[in-house]
C-alpha positions as CSV (number, residue, x, y, z in Angstrom):
1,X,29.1,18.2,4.6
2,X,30.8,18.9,7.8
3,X,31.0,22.4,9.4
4,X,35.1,23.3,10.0
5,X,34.6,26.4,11.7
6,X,32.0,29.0,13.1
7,X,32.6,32.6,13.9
8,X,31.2,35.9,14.1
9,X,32.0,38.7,11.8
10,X,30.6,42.0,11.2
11,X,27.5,41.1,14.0
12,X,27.2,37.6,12.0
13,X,28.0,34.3,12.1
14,X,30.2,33.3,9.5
15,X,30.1,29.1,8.9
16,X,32.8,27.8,6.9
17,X,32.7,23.8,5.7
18,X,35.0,21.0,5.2
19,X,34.6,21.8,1.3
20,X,35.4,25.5,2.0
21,X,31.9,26.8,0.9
22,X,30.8,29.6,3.6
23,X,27.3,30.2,5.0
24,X,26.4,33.5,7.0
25,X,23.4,33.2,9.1
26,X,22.1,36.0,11.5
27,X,21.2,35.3,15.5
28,X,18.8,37.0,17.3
29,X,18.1,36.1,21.3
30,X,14.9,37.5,22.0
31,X,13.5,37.5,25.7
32,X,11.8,34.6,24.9
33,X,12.8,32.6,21.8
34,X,15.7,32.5,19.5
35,X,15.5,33.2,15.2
36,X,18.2,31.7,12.9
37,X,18.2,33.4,9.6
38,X,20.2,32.7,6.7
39,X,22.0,35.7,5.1
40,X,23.5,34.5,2.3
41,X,22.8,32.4,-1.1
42,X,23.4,28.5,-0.7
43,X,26.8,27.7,-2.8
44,X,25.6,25.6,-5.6
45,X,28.0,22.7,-4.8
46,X,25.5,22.5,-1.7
47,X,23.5,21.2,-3.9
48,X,19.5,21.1,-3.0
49,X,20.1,22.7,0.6
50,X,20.8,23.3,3.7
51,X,19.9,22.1,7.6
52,X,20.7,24.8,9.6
53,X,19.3,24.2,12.8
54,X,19.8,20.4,14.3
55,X,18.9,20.5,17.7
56,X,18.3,17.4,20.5
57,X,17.7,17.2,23.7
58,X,18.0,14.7,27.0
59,X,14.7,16.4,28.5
60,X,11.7,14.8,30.1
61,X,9.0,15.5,28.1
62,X,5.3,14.9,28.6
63,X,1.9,16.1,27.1
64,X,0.2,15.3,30.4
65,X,2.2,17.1,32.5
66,X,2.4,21.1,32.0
67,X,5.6,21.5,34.2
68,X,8.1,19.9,31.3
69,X,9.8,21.3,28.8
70,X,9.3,20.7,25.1
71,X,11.4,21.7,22.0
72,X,10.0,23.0,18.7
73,X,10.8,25.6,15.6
74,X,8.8,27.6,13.8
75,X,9.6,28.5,10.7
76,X,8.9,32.2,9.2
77,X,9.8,32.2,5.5
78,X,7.7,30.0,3.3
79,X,10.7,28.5,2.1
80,X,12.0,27.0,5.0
81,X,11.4,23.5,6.5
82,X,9.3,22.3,8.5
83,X,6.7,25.2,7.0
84,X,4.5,24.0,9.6
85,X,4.8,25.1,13.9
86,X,6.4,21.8,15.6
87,X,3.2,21.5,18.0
88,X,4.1,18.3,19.1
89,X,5.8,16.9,22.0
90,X,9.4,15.8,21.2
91,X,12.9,16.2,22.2
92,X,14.5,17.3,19.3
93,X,13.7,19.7,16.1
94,X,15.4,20.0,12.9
95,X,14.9,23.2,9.7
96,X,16.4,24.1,6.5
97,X,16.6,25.7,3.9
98,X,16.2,23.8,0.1
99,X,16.4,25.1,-3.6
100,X,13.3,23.5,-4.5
101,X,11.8,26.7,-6.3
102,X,15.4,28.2,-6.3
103,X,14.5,31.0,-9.2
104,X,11.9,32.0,-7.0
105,X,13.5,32.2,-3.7
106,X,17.5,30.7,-3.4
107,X,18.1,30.3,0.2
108,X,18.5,34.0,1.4
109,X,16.5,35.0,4.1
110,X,15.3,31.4,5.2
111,X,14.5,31.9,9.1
112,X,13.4,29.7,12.0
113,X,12.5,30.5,15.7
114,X,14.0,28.3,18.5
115,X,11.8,27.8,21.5
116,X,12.6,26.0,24.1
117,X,10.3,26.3,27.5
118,X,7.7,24.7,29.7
119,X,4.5,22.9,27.6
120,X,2.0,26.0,28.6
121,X,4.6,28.6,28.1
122,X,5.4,27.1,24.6
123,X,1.7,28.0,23.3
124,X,2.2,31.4,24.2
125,X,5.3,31.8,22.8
126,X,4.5,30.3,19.5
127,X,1.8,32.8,19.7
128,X,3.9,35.5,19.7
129,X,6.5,34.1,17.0
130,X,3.0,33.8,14.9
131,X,2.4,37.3,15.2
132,X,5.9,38.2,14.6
133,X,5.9,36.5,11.2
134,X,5.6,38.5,8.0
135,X,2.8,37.2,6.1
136,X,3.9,38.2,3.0
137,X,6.7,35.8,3.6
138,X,5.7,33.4,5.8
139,X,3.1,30.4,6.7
140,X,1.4,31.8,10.0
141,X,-2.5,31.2,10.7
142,X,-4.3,32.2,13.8
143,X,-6.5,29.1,14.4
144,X,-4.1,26.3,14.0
145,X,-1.0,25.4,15.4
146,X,-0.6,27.1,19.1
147,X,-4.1,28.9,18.6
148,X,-5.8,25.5,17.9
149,X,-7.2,25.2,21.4
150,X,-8.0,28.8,21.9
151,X,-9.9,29.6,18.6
152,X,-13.5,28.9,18.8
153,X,-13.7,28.1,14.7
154,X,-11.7,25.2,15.8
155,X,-14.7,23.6,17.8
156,X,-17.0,23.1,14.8
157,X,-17.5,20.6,12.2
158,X,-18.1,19.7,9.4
159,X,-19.2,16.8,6.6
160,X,-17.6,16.5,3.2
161,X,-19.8,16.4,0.4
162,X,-19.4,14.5,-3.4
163,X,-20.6,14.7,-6.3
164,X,-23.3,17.6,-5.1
165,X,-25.2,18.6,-8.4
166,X,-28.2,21.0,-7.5
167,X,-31.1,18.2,-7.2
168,X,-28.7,17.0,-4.0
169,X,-27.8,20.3,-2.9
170,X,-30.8,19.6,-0.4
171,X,-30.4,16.5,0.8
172,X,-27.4,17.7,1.6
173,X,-28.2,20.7,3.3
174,X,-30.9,18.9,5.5
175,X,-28.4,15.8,6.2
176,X,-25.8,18.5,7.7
177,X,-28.5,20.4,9.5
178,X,-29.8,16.8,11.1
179,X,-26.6,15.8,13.0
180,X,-26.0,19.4,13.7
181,X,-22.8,20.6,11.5
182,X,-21.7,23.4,11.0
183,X,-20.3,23.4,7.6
184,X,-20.5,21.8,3.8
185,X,-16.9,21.2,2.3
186,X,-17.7,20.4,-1.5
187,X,-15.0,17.9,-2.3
188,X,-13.3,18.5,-5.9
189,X,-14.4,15.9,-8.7
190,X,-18.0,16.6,-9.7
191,X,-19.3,19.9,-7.8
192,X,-15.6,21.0,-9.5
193,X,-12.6,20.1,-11.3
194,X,-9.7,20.4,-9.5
195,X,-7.1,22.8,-11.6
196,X,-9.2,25.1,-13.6
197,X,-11.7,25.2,-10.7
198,X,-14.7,25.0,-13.0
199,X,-18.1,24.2,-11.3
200,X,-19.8,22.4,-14.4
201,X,-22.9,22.6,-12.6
202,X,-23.2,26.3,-12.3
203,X,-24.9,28.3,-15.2
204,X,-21.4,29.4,-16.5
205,X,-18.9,27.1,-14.7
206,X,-17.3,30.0,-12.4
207,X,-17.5,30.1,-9.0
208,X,-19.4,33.4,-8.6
209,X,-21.9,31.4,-9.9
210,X,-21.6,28.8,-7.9
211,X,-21.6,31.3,-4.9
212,X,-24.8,32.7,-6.3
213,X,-26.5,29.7,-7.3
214,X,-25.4,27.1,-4.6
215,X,-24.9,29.1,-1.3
216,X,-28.2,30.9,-0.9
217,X,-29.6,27.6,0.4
218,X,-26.4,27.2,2.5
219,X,-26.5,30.0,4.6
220,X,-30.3,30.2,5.0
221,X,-29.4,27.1,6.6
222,X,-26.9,28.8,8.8
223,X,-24.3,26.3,7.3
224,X,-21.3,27.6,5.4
225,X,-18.9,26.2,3.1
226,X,-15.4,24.9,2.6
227,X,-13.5,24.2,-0.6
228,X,-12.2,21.0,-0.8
229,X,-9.4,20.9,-3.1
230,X,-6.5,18.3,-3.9
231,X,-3.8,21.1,-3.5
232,X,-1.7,21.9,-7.0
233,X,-2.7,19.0,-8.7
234,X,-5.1,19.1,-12.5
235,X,-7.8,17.0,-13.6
236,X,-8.1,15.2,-16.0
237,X,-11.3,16.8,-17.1
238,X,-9.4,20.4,-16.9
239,X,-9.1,19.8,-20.7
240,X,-8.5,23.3,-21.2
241,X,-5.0,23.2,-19.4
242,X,-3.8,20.1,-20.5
243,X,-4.7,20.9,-24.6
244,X,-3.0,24.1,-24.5
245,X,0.6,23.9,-25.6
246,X,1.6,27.2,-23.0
247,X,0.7,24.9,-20.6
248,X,1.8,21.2,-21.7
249,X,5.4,22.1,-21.4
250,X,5.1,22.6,-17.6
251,X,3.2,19.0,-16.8
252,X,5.8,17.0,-15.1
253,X,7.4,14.0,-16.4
254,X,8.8,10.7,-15.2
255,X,10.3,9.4,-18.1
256,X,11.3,10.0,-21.6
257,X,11.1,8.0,-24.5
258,X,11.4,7.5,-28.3
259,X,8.9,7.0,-31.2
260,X,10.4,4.0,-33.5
261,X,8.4,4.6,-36.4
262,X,5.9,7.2,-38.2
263,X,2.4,6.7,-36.7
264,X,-1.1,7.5,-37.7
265,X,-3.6,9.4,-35.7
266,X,-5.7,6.3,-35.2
267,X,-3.4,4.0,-34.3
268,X,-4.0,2.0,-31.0
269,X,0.1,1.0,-30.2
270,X,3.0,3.4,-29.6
271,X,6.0,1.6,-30.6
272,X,9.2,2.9,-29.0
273,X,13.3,2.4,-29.2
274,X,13.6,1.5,-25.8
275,X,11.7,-1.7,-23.6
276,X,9.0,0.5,-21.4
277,X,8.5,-3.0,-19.9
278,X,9.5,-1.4,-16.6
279,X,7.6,1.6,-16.8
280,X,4.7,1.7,-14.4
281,X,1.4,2.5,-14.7
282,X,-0.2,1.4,-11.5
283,X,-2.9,3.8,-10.7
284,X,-3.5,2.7,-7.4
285,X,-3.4,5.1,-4.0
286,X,0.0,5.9,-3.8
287,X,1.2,5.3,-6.9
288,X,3.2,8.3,-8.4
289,X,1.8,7.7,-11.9
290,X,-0.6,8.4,-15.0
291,X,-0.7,6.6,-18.1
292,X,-0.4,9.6,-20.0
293,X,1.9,10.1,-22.2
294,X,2.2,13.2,-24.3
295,X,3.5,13.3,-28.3
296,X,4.5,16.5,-29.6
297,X,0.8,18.6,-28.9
298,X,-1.5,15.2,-28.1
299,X,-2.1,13.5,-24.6
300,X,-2.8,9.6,-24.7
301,X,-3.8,7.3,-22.3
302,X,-2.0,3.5,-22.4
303,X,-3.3,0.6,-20.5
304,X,-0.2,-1.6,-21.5
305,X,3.8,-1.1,-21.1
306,X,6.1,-3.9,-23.3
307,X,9.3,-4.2,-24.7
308,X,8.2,-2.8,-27.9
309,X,6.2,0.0,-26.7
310,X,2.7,1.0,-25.5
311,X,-0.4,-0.7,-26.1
312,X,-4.1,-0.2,-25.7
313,X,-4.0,3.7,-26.6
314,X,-6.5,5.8,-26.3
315,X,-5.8,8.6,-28.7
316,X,-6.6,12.2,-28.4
317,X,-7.8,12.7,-24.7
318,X,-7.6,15.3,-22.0
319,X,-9.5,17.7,-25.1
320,X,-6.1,17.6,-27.6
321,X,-6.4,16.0,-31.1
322,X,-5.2,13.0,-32.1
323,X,-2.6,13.4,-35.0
324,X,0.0,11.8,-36.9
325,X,3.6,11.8,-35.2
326,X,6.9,10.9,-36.7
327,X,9.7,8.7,-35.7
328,X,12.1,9.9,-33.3
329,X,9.5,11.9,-31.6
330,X,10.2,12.2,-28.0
331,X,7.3,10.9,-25.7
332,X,7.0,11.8,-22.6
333,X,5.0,9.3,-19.2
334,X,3.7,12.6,-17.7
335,X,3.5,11.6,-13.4
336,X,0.6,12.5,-10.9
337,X,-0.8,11.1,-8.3
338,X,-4.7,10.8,-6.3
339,X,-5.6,10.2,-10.0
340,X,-4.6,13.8,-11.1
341,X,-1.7,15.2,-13.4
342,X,1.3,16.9,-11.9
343,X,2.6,20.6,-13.1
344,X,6.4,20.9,-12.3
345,X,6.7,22.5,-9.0
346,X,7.4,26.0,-9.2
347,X,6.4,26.4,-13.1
348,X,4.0,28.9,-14.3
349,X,1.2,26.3,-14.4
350,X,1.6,25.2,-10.9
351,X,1.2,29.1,-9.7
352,X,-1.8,29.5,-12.4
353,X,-3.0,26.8,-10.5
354,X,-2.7,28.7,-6.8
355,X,-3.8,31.5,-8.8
356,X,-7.3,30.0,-9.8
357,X,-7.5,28.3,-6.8
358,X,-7.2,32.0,-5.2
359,X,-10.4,32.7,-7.1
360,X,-12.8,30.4,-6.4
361,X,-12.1,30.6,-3.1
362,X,-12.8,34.2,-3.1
363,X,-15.6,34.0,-5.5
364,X,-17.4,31.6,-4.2
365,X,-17.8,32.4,-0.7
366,X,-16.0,29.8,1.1
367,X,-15.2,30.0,4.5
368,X,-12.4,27.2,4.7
369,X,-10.1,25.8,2.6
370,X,-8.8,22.1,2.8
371,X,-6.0,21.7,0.6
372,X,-6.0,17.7,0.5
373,X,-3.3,15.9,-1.1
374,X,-1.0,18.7,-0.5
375,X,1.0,15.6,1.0
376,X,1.7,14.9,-3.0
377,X,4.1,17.9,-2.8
378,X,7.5,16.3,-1.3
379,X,7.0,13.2,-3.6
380,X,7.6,15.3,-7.5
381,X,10.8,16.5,-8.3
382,X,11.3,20.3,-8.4
């Protein structure tokens, strides 16, 4: 949608579009960067969002050479894009603002910073729009972005570990030790299930324990640890999340489909109304599927999609109970991706997630974070 007019009115700017919906935004020139702020609610017939700051340039640009000038935005509200400092070397830079958790946010009070200046002057800068960010807010971090080559943390290293049970815990330890690393990041699976954040190893499956059981050895070491987690994502193994009803309603879904006939709790095809000939159940990387599908309270896993239904079922997994169902029950093919389930983005699950996550990083005396698969996020639908 096209942008008719633009101008200022009580100390704002006042944008109205083609399709008369108007947008207020808020300027403020620093000495040595620009914000853009947003300072009003998107009009729903904007529909997902908003691209507020479009910007290219015919500059010379060059990483070798500190004397040219590069573009970038930073953006200081979490639910702006990009949520990440433009660090790279380009001559133009884009942000909005999107409804994609729009009961938790709406589009008020999305914000980006504008800088524009030689390639040294632009760390600093950055720097200082970092600092100027409100964390409660906003996605600022001093060691990456324009602190990455400053910040000694940044100059170690590390080795990701698997399936670390406590017999390897050793191994482990001495391999890292060997070619000199600094760090252990535990990868999710095994050592612990990504969602609940159980460590099944560990005397009672929490991460104090794990902290208590598992990093003695680490830091007499001198190692520490990271968490290696795959972002919002659940397990199938999490089988206390995905058998609880409170918690079934917020797995995301692909499709939606209907039971033809009365089934039994044992048997092995799910015959449907429609032809889920089409529907895909490739589980290979990149793939945005499962072959779950979920029946009233009762997850099961399908090997087989025809034009008469599902074949091949496993009944009864992810810990729920396999039970009778009745015709004209609604199934649903829940999504996911890396091999994990999918919450809806922005339900309660998908913050209980965050929430756990929270905890075992806290308990469990983790130094780092990786939040892998996090590039999963922009490929679900809000």
């Amino acid at each position: 949608i096209l942008v008719s007019s633009m101008e200022t009115e009580e100390n704002r700017f006042k944008i109205t579009f083609k399709n008369k919906a108007v947008v207020y935004m808020l300027v403020d020139v620093k000495d040595d960067y620009i914000t853009f702020e947003i300072d009003s609610e998107l009009p729903k017939k904007f529909g997902k969002g908003l691209i507020f700051a479009n910007l290219m340039t015919n500059i010379a640009t060059s990483k070798d050479n500190p004397d040219t000038y590069r573009i970038g935005l930073w953006a200081m509200t979490w639910w702006t894009q990009p949520t990440y400092d433009a660090m790279t070397v380009q001559k133009s830079a884009s942000a909005g603002v999107y409804n994609y958790i729009e009961d938790e946010t709406g589009t008020m009070g999305g914000k980006v910073a504008l800088v524009l200046a030689k390639m040294e002057k632009s760390f600093e800068i950055f720097r200082e729009v970092s600092n100027a960010t409100d964390r409660s807010i906003g996605l600022a971090s001093t060691v990456g972005g324009p602190f990455g080559n400053t910040n000694p943390r940044n100059f170690e290293d590390y080795v990701i570990v698997m399936n670390v049970t406590p017999e390897k815990l050793q191994g482990f330890v001495d391999m890292a030790k060997k070619y000199d690393m600094d760090m252990l990041d535990f990868h999710q699976g095994t050592t612990f299930y990504q969602g609940n954040m159980k460590f099944p190893f560990t005397s009672d499956g929490s991460a104090k324990a794990f902290n208590n059981e598992y990093m003695p050895a680490v830091r007499e070491a001198g190692l520490e640890a990271a968490l290696h987690t795959y972002a919002f994502y659940v397990d199938e193994k999490c089988e206390d999340i995905l058998s609880d009803p409170k918690w079934q309603k917020d797995l995301e879904y692909s499709e939606v489909f209907t039971l033809n006939r009365n089934i039994t709790k044992n048997r092995q095809n799910i015959p449907t109304d429609e032809d889920v000939s089409g529907c895909d159940l490739r589980l290979e990387f990149g793939y945005q599927n499962t072959r779950y599908l979920l029946i009233d309270e009762e997850i099961i896993q399908v090997k087989i999609a025809t034009n008469v239904g599902f074949l091949q079922a496993e009944r009864g997994v992810c810990g729920t109970v396999a039970a009778p169902h009745l015709k004209g029950s609604k199934i649903y093919h829940l999504t996911g991706k890396f091999g994990m389930i999918q919450p809806k983005l922005g339900s309660d699950l998908f913050y209980h997630v965050a929430d756990l996550t929270a905890k075992a990083y806290n308990d469990g005396g983790f130094k780092m974070i990786y939040l892998d698969a996090i590039d999963g996020l922009n490929r679900h639908t809000p």
